[in-house]
C-alpha positions in Angstrom: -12.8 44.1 -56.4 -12.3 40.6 -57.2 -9.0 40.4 -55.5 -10.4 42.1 -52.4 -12.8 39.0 -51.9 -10.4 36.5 -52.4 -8.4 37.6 -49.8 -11.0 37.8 -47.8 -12.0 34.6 -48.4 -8.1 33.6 -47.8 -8.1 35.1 -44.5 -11.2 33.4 -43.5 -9.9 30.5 -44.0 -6.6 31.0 -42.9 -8.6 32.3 -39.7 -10.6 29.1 -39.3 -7.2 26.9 -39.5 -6.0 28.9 -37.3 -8.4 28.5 -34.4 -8.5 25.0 -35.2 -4.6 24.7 -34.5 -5.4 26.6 -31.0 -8.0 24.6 -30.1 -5.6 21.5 -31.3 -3.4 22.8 -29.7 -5.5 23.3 -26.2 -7.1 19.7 -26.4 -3.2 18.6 -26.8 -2.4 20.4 -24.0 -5.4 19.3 -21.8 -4.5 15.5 -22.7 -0.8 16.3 -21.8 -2.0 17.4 -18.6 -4.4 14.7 -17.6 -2.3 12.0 -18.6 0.7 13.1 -16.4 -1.9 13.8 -13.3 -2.9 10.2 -14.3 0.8 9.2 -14.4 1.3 11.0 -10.9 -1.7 9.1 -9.1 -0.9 5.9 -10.2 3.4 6.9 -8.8 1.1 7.9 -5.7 -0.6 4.2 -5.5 2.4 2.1 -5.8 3.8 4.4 -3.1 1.6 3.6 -0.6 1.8 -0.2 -2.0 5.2 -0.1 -0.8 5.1 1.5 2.2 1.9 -1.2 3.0 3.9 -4.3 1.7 6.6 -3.0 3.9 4.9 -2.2 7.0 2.5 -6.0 6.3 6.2 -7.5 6.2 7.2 -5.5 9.6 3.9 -6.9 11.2 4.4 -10.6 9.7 8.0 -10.4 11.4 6.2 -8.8 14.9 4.3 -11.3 14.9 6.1 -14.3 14.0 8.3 -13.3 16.9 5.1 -12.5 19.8 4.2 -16.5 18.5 8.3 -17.6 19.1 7.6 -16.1 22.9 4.5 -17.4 23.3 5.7 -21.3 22.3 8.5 -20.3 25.1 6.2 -19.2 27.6 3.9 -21.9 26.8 6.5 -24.3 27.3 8.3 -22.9 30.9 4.5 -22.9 32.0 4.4 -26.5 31.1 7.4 -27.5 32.7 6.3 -25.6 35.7 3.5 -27.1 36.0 4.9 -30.7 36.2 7.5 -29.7 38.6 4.6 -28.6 40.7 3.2 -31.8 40.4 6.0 -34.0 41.6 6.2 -31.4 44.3 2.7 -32.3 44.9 2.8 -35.7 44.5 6.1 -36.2 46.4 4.3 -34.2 49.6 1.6 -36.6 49.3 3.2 -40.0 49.4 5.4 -38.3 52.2 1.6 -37.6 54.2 0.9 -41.0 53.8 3.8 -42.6 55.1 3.4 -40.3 58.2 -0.1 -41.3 58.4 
């Protein structure tokens, strides 16, 4: 009888180390899993930090070149305008010599 209730006793506690090397093993497993969701998220993020660096550096560029054509314009409208004024100012003095 003796012998019955030490191995009872032995599988009790051979039964309570074993649950606690499943639930090890479960909280292991869990970790595993949230860490690479974790890892996965943050590849995500610097994804889309790329792709908005990138498209930032496309729109610097877009716009770097819409200020180069507007200096241009700016500038034919300038010299435009002064040739329109010599016009002007040559139909003038011509008036007042007619006068």
């Amino acid at each position: 009888m003796n012998g019955q209730q030490v191995t009872l006793a032995d599988a009790e506690w051979v039964g309570g180390v074993g649950a606690a090397g499943f639930f090890l093993l479960a909280i292991v497993f869990v970790w595993q899993l949230a860490a690479t969701w974790r890892a996965r998220m943050l590849a995500a993020r610097e994804e889309q930090y790329r792709e908005l660096a990138l498209r930032y550096g496309q729109l610097l560029e877009d716009n770097v070149a819409l200020h180069k054509r507007s200096l241009e314009e700016l500038q034919q409208t300038r010299e435009e305008l002064a040739q329109t004024r010599r016009s002007v100012g040559s139909m003038e003095k011509m008036m007042r010599e007619i006068e």
